[in-house]
Backbone as a printed PyTorch tensor [residue, N CA C, xyz], in Angstrom:
tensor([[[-25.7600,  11.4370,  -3.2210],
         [-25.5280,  12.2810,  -4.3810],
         [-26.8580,  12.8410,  -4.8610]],

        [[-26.9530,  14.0410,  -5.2240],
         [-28.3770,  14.7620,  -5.9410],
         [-28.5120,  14.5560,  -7.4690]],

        [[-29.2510,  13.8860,  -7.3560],
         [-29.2800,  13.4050,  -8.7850],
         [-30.0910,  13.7870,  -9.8640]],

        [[-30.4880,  15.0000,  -9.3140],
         [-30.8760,  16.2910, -10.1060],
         [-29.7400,  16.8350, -11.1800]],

        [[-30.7000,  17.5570, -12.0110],
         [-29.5630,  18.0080, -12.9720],
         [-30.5560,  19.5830, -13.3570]],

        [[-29.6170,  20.5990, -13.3860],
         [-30.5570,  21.7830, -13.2640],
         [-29.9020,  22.7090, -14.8450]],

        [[-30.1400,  24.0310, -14.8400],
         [-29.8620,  24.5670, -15.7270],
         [-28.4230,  24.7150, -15.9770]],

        [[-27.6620,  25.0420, -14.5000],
         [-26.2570,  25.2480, -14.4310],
         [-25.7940,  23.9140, -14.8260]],

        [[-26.1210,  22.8560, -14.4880],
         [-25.2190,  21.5800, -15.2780],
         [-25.5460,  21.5340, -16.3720]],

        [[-26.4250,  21.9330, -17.2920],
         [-26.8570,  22.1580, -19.0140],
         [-26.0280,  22.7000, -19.6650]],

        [[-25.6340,  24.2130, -18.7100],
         [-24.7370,  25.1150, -19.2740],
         [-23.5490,  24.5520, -19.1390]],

        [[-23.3380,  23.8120, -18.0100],
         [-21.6940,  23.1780, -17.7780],
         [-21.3960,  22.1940, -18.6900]],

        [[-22.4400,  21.8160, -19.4930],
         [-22.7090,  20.2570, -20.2730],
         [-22.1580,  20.7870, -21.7880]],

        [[-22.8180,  22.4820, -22.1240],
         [-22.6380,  22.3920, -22.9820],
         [-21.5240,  23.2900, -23.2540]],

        [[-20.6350,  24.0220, -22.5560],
         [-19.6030,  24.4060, -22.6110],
         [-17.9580,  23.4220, -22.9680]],

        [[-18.9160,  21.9780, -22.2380],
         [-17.8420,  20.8830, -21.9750],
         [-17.6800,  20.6020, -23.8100]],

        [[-19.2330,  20.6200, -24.2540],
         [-19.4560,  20.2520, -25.5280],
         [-18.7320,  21.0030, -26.9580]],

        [[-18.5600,  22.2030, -26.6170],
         [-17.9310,  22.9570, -27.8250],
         [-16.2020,  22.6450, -27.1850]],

        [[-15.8670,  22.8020, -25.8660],
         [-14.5660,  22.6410, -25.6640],
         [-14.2380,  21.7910, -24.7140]],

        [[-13.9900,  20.5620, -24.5280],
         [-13.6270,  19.8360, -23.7910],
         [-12.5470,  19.9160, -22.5770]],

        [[-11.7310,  20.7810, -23.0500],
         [-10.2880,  21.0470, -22.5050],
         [-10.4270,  22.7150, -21.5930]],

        [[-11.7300,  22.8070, -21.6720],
         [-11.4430,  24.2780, -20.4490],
         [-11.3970,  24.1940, -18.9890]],

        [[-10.9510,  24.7680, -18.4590],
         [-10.8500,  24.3310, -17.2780],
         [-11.6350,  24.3770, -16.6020]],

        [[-12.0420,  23.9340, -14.9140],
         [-13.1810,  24.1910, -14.1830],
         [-13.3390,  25.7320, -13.6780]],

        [[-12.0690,  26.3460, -13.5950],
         [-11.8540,  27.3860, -13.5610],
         [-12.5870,  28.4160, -14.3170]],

        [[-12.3690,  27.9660, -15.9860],
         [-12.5260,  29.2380, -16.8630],
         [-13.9390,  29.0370, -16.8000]],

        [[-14.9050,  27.9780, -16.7870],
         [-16.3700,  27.5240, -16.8300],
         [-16.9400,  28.0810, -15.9140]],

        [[-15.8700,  27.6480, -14.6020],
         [-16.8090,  28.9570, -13.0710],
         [-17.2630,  29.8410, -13.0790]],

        [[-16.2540,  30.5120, -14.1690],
         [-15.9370,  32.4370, -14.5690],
         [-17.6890,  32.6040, -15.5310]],

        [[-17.6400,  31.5160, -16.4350],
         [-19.3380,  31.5990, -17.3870],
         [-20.0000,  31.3910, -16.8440]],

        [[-20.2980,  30.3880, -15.5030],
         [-21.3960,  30.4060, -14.8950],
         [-21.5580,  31.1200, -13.6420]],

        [[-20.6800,  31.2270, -13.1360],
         [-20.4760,  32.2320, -11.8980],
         [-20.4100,  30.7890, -10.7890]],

        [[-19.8030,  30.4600, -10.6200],
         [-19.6460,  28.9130,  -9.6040],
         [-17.8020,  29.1620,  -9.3320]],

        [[-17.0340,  28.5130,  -8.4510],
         [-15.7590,  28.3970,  -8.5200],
         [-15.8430,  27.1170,  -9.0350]],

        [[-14.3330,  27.2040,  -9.4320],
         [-13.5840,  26.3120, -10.3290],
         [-14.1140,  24.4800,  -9.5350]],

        [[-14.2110,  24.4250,  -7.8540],
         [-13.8460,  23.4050,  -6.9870],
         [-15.4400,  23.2650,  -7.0180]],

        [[-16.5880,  24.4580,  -7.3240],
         [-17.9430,  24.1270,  -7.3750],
         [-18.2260,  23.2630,  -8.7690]],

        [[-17.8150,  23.8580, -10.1490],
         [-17.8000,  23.0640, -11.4630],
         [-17.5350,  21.9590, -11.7620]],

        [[-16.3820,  21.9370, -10.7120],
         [-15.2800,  20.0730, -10.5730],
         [-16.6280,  19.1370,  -9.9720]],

        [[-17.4080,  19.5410,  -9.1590],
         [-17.9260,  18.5880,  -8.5210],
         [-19.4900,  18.3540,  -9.7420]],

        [[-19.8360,  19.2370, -10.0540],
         [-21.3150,  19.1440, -10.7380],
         [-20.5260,  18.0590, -12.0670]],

        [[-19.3260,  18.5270, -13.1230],
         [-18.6950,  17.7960, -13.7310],
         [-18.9050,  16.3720, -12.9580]],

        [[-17.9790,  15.7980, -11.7630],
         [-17.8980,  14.8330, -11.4250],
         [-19.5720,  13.9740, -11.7010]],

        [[-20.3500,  14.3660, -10.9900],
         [-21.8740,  14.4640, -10.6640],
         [-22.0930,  14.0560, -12.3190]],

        [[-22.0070,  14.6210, -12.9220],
         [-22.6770,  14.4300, -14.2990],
         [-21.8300,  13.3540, -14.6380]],

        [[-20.7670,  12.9590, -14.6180],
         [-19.9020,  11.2930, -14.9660],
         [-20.7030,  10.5220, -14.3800]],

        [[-20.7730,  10.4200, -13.0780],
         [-21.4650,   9.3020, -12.3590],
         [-22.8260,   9.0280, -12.5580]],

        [[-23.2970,   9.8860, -13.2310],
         [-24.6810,   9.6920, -13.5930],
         [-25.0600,   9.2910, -14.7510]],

        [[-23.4460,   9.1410, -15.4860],
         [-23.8640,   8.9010, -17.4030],
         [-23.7810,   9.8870, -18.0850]],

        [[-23.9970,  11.0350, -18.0220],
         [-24.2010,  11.7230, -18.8640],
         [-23.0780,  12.3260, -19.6020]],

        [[-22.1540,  12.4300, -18.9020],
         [-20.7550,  12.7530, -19.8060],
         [-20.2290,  11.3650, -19.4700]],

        [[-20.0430,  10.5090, -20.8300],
         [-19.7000,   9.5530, -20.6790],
         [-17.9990,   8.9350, -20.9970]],

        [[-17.5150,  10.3760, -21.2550],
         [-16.1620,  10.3890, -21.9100],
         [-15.6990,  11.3960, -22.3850]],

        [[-14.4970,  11.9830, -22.8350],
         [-14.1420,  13.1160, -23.2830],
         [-13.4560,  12.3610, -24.9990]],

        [[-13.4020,  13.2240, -26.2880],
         [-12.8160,  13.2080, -27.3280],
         [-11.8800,  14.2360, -27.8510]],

        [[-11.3710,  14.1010, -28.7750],
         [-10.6820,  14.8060, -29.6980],
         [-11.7120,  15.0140, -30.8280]],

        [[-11.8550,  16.6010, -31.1850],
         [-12.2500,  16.9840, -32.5550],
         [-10.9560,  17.4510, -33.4970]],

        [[-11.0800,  16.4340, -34.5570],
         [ -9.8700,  16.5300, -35.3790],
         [-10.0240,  16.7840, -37.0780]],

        [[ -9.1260,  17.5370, -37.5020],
         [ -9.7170,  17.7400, -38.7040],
         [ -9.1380,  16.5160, -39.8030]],

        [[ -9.8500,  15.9710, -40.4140],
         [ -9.1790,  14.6200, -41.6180],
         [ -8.5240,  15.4760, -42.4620]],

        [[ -8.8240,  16.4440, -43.1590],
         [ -7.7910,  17.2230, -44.2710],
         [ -6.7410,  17.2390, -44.0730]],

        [[ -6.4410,  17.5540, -42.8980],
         [ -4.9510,  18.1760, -42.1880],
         [ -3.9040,  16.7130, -42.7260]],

        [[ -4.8960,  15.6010, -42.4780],
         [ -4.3110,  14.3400, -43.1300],
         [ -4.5660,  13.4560, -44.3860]],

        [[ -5.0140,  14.6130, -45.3800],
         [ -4.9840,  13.7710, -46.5080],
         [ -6.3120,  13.2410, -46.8090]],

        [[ -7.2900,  12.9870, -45.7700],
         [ -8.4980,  12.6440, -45.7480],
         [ -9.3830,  13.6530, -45.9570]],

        [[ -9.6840,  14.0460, -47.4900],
         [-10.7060,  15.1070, -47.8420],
         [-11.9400,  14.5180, -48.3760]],

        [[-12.0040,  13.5170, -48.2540],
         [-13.3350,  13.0010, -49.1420],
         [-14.1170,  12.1390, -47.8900]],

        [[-15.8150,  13.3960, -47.6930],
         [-16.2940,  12.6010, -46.7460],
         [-17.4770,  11.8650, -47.2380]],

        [[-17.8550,  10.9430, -47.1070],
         [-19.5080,  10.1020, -48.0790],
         [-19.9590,   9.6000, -46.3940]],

        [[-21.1400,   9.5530, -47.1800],
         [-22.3710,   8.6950, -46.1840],
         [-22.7130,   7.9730, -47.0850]],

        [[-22.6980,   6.6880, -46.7160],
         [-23.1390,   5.1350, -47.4790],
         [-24.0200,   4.5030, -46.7050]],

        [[-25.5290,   4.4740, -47.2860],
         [-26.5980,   3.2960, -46.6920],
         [-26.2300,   2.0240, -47.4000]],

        [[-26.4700,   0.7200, -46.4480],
         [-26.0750,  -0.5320, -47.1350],
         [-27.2370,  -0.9940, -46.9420]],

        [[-27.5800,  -1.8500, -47.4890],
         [-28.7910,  -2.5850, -48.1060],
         [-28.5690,  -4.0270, -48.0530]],

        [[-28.4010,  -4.5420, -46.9090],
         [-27.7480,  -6.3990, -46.6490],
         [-28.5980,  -6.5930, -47.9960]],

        [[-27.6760,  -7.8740, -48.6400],
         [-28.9610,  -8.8600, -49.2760],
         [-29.8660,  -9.9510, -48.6430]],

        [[-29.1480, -10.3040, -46.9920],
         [-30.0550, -11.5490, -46.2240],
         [-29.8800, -10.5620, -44.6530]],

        [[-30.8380, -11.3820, -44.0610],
         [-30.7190, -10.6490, -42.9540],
         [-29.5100, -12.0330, -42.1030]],

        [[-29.5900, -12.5440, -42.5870],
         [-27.9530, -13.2360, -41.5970],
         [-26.4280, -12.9280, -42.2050]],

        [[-26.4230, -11.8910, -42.6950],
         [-25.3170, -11.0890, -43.0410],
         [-24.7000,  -9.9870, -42.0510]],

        [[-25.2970,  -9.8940, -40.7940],
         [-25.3620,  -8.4550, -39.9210],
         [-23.9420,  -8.8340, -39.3680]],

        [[-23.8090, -10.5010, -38.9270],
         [-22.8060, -10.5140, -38.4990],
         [-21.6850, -10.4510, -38.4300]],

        [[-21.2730, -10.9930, -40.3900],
         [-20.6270, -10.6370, -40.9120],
         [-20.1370,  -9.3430, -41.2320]],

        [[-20.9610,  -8.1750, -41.6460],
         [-21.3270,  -7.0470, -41.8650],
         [-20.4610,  -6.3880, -40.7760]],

        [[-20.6140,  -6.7710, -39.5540],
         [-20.1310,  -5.8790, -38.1020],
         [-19.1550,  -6.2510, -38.1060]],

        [[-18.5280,  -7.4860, -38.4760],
         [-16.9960,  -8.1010, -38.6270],
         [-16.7570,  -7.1640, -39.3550]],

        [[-16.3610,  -7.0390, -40.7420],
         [-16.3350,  -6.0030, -41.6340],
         [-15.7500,  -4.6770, -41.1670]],

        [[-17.4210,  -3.9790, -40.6900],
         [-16.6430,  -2.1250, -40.5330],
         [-16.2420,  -2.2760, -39.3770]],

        [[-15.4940,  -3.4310, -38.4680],
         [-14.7340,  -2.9840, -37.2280],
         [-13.5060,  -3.6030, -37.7200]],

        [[-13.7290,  -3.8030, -39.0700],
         [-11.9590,  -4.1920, -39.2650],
         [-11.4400,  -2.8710, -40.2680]],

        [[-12.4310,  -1.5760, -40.4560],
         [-11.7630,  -1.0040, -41.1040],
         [-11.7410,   0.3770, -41.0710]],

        [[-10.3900,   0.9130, -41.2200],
         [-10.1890,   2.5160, -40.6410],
         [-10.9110,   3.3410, -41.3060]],

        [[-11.1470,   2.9510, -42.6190],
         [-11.9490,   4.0410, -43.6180],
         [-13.2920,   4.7510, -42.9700]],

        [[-14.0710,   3.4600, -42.3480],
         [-15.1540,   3.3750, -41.6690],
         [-15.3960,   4.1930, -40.6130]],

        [[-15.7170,   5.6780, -40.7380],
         [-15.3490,   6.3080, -39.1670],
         [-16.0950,   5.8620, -38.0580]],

        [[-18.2950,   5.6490, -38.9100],
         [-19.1990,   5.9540, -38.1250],
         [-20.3820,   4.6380, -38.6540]],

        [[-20.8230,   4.0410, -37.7960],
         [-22.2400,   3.2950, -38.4490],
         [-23.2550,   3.0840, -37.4780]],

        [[-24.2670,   3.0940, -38.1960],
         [-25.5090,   3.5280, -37.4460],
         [-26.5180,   2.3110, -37.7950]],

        [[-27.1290,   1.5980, -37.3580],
         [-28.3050,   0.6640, -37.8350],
         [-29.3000,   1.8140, -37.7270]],

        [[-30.4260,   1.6630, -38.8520],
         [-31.1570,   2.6970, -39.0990],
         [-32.4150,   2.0840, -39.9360]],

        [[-33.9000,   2.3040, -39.6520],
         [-35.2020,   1.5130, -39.8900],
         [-34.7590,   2.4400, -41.3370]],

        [[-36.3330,   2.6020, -41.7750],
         [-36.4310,   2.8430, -43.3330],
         [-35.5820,   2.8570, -44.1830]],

        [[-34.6490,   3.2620, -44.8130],
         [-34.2080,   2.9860, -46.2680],
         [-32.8760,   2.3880, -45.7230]],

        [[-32.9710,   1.4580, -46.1610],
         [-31.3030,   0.6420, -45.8630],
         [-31.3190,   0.1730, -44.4570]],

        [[-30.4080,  -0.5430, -44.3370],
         [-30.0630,  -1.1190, -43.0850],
         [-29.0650,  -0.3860, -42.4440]],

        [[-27.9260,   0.1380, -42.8000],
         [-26.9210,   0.7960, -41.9270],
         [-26.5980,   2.0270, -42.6830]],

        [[-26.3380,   2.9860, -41.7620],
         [-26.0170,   4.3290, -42.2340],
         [-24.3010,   4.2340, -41.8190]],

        [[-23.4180,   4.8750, -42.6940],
         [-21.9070,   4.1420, -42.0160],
         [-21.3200,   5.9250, -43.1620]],

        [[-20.2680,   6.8720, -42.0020],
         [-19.6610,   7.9450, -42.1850],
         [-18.1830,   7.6840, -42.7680]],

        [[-18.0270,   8.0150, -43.9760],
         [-16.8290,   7.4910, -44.5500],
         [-15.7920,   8.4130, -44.7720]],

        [[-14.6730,   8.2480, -44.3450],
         [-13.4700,   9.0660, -44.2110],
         [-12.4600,   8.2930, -45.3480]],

        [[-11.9820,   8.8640, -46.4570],
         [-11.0330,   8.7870, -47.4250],
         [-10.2620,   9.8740, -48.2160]],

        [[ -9.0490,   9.2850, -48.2440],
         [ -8.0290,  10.4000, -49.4510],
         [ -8.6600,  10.8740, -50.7800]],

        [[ -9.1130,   9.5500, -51.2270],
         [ -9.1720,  10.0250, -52.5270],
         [-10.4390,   8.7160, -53.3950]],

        [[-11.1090,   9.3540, -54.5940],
         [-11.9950,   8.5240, -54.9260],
         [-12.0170,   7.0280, -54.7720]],

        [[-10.4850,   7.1820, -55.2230],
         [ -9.8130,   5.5820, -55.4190],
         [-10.6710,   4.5460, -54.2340]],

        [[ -9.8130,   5.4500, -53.1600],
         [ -9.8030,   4.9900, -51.8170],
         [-11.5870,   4.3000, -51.3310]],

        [[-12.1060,   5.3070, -52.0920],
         [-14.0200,   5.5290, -52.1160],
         [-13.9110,   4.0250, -52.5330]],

        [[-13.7110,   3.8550, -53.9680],
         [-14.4750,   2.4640, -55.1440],
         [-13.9640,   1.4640, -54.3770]],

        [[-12.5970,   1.2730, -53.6740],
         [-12.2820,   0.1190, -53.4200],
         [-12.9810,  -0.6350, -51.7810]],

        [[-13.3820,   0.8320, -51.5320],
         [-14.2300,   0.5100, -49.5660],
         [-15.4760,  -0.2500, -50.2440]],

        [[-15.8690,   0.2600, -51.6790],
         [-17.2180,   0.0920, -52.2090],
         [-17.5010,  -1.3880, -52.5160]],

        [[-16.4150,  -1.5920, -53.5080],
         [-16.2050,  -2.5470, -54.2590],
         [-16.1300,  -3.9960, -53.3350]],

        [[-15.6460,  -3.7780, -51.6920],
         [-15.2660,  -4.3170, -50.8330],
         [-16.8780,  -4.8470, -50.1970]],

        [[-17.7310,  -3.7210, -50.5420],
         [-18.9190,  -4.0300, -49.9800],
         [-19.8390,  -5.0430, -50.5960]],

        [[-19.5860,  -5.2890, -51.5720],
         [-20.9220,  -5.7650, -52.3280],
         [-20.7630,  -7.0690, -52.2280]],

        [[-19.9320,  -7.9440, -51.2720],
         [-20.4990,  -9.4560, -51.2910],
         [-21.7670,  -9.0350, -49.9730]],

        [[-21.5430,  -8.0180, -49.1200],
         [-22.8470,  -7.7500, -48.3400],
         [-24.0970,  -7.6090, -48.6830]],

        [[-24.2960,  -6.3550, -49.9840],
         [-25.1490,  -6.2200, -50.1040],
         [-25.0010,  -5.0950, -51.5620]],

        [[-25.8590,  -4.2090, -51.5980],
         [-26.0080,  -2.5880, -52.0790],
         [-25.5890,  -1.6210, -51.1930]],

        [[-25.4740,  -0.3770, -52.1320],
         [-25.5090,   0.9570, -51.2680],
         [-25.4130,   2.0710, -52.0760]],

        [[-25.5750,   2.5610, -51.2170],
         [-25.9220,   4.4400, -52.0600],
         [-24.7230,   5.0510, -51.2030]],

        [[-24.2150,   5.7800, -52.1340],
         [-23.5510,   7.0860, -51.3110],
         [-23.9260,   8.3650, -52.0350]],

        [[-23.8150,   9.1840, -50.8960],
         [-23.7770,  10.8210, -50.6080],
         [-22.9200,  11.0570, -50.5940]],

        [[-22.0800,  12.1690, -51.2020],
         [-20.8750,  12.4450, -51.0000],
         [-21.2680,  13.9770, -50.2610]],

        [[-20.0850,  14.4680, -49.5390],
         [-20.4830,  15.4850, -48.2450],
         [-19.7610,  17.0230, -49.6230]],

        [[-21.0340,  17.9130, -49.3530],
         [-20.0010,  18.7550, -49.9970],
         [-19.2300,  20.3370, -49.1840]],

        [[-19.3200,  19.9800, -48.0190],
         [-19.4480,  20.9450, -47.1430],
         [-20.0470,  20.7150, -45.3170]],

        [[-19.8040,  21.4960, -44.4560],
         [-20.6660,  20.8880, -43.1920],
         [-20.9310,  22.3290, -42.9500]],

        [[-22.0240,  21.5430, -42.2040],
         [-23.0900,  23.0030, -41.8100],
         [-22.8940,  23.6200, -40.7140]],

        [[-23.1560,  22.4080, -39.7560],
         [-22.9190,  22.2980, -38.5810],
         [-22.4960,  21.1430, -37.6830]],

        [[-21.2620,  21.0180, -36.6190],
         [-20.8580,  19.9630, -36.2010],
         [-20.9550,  20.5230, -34.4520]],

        [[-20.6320,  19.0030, -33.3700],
         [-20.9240,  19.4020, -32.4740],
         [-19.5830,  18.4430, -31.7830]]])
């Protein structure tokens, strides 16, 4: 296998990136490759890691979920992490968390209906530690 990766798999990388679901076909047509040339550089880029999976981009409004926050937590001990990871993998609110050096210990993307929904994820937090939230008022840009 060539385990090179050139400009045409960048472009194939990032076409995959805005739309997941196009075909090898319609991608051939943007890069000028056939559909059975794209299938294979695709393949090529799995086996190598780099596309490590395909997703769904979905909108939360559509379900009720309009309120987005970013919450840094602030453990109070550092033998709390474990607990902590028990925690946001037991809970749906929790979309995203990040361990993160300078301010706080975890950066964690919060998906909820309604404030309510906010105080009680919050309220839930504090035998862990502190935290700050951001509430989102808009997105700029997503990928």
């Amino acid at each position: 296998m060539n385990e090179t990766i050139d400009h045409t798999d960048i472009r194939i990388l990032q076409i995959l990136i805005r739309d997941a679901k196009r075909s090898h076909k319609e991608i051939g047509e943007e890069v000028h490759l056939t559909g059975q040339a794209v299938g294979a550089r695709v393949r090529k880029l799995q086996d190598l890691g780099v596309i490590e999976g395909y997703t769904v981009k979905w909108n939360p409004e559509r379900l009720g979920l309009d309120l987005l926050a970013f919450v840094t937590v602030f453990l109070n001990s550092g033998d709390r992490h474990a607990a902590f990871r028990t925690f946001i993998a037991e809970r749906e609110d929790i979309v995203e968390v990040h361990r993160v050096s300078g301010e706080g210990c975890y950066l964690m993307r919060v998906q909820t209906g309604t404030t309510e929904q906010l105080g009680q994820l919050l309220e839930a937090l504090l035998p862990y530690g502190n935290y700050k939230v951001s509430l989102s008022i808009g997105v700029e840009k997503s990928q």
